[in-house]
Backbone bond lengths (Angstrom), bond angles and torsions (degrees), N, CA, C in turn:
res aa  C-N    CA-C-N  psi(-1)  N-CA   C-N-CA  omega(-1)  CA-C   N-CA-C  phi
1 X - - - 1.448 - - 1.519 111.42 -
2 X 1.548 102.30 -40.36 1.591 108.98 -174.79 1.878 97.78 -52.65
3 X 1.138 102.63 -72.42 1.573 115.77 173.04 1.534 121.91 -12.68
4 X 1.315 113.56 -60.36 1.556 136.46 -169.86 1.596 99.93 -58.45
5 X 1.422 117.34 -48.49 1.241 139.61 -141.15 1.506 88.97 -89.53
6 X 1.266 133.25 -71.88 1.657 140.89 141.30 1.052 119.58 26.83
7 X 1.613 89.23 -81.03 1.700 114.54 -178.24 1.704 129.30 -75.53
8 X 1.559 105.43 -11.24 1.281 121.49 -160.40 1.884 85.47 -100.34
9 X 1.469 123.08 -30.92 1.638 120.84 -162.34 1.524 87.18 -96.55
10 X 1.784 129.28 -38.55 1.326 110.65 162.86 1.626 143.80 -50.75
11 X 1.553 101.97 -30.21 1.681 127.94 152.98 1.201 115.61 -43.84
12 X 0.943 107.44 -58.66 1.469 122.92 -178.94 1.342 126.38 -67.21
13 X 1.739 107.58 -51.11 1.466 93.00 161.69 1.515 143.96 -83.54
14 X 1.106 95.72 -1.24 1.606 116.23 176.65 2.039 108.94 -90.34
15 X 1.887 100.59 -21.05 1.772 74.83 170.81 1.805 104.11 -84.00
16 X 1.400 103.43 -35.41 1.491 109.69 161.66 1.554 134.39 -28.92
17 X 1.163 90.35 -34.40 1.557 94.49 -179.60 2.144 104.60 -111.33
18 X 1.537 115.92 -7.19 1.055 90.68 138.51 1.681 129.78 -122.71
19 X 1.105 123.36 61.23 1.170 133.33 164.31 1.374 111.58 -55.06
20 X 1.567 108.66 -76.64 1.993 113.62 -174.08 1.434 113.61 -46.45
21 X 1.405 118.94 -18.30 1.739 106.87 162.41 1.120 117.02 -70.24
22 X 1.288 137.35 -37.80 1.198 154.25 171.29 1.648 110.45 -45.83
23 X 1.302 112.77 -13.88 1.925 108.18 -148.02 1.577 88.42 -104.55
24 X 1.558 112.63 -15.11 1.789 97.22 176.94 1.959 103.96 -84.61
25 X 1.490 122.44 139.66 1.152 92.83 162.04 1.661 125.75 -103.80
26 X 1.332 119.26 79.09 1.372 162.83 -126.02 1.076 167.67 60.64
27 X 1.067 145.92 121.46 1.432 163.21 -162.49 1.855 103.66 -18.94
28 X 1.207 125.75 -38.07 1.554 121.30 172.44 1.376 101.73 -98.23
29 X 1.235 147.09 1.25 1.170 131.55 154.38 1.948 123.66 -68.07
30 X 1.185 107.06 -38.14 1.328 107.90 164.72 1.478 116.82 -74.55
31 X 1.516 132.22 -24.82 1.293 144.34 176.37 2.073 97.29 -63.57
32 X 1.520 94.03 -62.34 1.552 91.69 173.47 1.491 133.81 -50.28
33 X 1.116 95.21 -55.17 2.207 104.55 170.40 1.141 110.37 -55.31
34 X 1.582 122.85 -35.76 1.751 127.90 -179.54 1.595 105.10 -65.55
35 X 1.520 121.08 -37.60 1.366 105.91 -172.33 1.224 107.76 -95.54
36 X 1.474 133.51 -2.12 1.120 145.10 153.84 1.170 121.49 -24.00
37 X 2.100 88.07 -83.66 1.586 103.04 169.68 1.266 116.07 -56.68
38 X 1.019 124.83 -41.07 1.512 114.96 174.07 1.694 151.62 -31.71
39 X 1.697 75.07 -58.67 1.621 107.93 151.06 1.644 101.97 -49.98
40 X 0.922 105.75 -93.03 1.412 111.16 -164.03 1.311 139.99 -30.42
41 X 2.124 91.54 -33.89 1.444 113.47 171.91 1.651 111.35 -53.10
42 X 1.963 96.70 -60.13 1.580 94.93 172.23 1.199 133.61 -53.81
43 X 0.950 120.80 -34.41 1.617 140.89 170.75 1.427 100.46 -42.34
44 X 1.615 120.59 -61.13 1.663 125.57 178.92 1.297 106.84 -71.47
45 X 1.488 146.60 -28.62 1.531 126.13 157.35 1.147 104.40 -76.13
46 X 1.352 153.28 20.62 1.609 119.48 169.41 1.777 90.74 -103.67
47 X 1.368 121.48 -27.53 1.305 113.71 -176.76 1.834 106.95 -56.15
48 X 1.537 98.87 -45.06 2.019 109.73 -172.33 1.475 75.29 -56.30
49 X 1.266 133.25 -80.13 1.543 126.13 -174.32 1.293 123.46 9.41
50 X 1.606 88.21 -69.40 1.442 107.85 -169.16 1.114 99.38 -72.69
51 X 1.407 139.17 -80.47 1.495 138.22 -152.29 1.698 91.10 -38.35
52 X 1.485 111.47 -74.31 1.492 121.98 -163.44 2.053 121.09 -41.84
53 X 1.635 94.14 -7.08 1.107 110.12 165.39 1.423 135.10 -92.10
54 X 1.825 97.90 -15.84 1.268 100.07 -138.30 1.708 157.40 51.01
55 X 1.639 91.52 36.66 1.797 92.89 -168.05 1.816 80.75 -116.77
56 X 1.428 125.57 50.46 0.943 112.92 -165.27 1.997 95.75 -156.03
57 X 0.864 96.40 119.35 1.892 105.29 173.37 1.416 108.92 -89.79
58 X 1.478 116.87 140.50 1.338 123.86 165.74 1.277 117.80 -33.81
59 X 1.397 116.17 -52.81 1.468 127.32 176.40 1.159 113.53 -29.17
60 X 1.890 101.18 -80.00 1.521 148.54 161.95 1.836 88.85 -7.31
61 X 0.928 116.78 -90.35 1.847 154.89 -157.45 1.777 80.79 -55.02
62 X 1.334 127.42 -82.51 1.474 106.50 175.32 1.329 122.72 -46.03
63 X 1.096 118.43 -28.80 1.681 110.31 -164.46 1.848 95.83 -87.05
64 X 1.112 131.66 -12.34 1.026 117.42 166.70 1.328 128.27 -100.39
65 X 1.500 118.55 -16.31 1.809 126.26 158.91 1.349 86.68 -71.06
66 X 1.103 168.13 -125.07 1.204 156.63 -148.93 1.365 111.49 10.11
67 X 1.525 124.94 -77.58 1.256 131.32 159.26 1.005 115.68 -26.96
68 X 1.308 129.03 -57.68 1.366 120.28 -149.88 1.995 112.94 -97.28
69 X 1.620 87.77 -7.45 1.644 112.81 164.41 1.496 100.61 -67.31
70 X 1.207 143.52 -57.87 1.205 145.63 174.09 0.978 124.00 -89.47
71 X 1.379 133.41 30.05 1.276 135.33 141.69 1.457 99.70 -101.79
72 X 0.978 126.01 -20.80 1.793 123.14 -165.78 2.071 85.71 -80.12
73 X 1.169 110.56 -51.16 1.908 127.96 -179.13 1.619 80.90 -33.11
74 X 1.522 116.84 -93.96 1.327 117.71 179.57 1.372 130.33 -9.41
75 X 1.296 112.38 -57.45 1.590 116.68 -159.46 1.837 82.65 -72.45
76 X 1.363 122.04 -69.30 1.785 113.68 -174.44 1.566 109.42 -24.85
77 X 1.373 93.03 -61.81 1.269 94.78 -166.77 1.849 119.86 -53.05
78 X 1.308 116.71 -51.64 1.121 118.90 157.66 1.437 127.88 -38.94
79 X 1.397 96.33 -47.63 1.704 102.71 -176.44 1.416 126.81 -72.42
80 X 1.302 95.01 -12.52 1.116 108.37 -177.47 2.196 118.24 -55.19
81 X 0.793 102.79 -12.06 1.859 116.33 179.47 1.377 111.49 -119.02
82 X 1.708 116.80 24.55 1.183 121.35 -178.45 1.353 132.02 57.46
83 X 1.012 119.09 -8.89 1.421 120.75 172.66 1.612 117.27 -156.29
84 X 1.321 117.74 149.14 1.290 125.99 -164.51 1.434 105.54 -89.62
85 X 1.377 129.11 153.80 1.650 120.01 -162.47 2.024 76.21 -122.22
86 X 1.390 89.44 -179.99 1.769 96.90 175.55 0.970 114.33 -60.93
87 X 1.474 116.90 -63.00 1.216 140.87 141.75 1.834 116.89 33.85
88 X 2.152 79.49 -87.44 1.576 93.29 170.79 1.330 123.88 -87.92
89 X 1.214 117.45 -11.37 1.571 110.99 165.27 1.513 106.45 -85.85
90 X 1.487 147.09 8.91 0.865 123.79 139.54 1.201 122.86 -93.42
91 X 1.474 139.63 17.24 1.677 138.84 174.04 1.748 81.53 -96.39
92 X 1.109 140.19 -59.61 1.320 132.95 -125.62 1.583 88.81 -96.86
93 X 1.231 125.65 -20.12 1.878 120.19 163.87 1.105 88.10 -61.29
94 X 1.475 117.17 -73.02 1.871 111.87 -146.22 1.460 100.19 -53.89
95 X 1.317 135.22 -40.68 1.468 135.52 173.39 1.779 106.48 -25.35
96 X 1.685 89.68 -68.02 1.456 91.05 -148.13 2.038 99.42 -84.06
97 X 1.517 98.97 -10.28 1.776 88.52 173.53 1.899 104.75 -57.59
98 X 1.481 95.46 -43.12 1.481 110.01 -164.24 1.727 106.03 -62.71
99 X 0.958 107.14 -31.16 1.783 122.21 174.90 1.657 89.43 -65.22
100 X 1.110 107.85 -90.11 1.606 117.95 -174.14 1.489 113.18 -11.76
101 X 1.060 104.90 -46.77 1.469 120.46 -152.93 1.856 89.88 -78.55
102 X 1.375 91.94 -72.72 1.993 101.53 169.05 1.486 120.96 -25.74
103 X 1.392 106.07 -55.86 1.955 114.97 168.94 1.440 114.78 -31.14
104 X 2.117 89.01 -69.25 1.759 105.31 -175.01 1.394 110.38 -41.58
105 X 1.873 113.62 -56.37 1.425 115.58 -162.19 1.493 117.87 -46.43
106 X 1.766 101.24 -56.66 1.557 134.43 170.90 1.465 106.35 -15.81
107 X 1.838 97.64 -71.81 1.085 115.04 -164.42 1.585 118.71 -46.45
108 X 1.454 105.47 -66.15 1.771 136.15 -168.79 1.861 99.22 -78.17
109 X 0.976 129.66 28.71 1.540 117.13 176.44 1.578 107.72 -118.10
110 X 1.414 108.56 30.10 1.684 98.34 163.41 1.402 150.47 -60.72
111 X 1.135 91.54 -9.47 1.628 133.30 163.96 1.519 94.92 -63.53
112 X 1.329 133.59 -91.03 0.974 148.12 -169.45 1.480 116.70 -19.37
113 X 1.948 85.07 -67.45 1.894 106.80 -167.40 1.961 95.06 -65.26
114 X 1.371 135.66 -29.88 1.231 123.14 -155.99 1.724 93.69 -80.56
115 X 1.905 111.32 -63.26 1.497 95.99 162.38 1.902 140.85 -15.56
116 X 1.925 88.23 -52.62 1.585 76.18 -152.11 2.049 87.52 -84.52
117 X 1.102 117.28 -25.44 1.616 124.02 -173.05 1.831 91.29 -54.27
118 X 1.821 119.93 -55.14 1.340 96.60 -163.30 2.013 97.32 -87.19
119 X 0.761 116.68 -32.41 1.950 95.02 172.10 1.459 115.66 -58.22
120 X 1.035 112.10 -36.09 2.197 97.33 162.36 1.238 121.46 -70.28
121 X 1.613 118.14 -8.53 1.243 126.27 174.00 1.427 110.28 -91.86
122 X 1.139 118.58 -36.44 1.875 130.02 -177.89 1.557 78.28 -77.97
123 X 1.206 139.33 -66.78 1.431 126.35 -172.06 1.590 131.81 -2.86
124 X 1.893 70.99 -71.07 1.560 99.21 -159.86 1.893 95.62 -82.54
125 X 1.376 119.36 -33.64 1.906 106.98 166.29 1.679 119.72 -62.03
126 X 1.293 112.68 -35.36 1.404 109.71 174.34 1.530 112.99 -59.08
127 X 1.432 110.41 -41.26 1.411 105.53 -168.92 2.170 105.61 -81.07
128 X 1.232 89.05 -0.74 1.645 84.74 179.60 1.463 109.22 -91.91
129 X 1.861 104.12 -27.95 1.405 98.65 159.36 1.349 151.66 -38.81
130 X 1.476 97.41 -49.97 1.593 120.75 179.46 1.366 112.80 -85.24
């Protein structure tokens, strides 16, 4: 009896303990959501990057948590049926290439912001001239 009893709480704890493999319904679906988050994680330190650098405008800095607010919308929404189809892992790359890409621009356009900051500034002295 001792025996039976043994073997019946060892059954038990061994399907118990593999249950959580069981909870993906497949092996590249958890591979996919992992590089997801991943992406995304980096994606949210290059922005701290940026701010903490300053190559980054308030604007800039909202307009890209914005983005990255609706790409996070996406992944729920997708995830929501446990697993990602091609489908949605190809909207939610192009998302975050297109994010990626937005960060880099954001980031590297100091050129840009010093131009257009001092011609609204020459703007606004010329017109105080006249």
């Amino acid at each position: 009896m001792k025996t039976l009893s043994k073997t019946l709480i060892a059954i038990s704890l061994s399907l118990l303990a593999a249950a959580p493999a069981f909870a993906y319904h497949g092996e590249d679906q958890g591979k996919d959501h992992g590089k997801i988050s991943e992406r995304l994680e980096r994606q949210q330190q290059r922005i701290e990057q940026g701010v903490k650098r300053h190559q980054l405008t308030r604007k800039e800095v909202k307009q890209l948590k914005r983005q990255q607010h609706d790409i996070h919308y996406l992944v729920r929404v997708f995830g929501k049926d446990g697993r990602l189809s091609k489908r949605e892992r190809r909207i939610l790359n192009r998302e975050l290439d297109s994010s990626s890409w937005q960060i880099k621009r954001l980031r590297h356009n100091e050129l840009e912001r010093y131009v257009n900051l001092h011609e609204r500034y020459g703007k606004r002295d010329h017109a105080r001239r006249l």
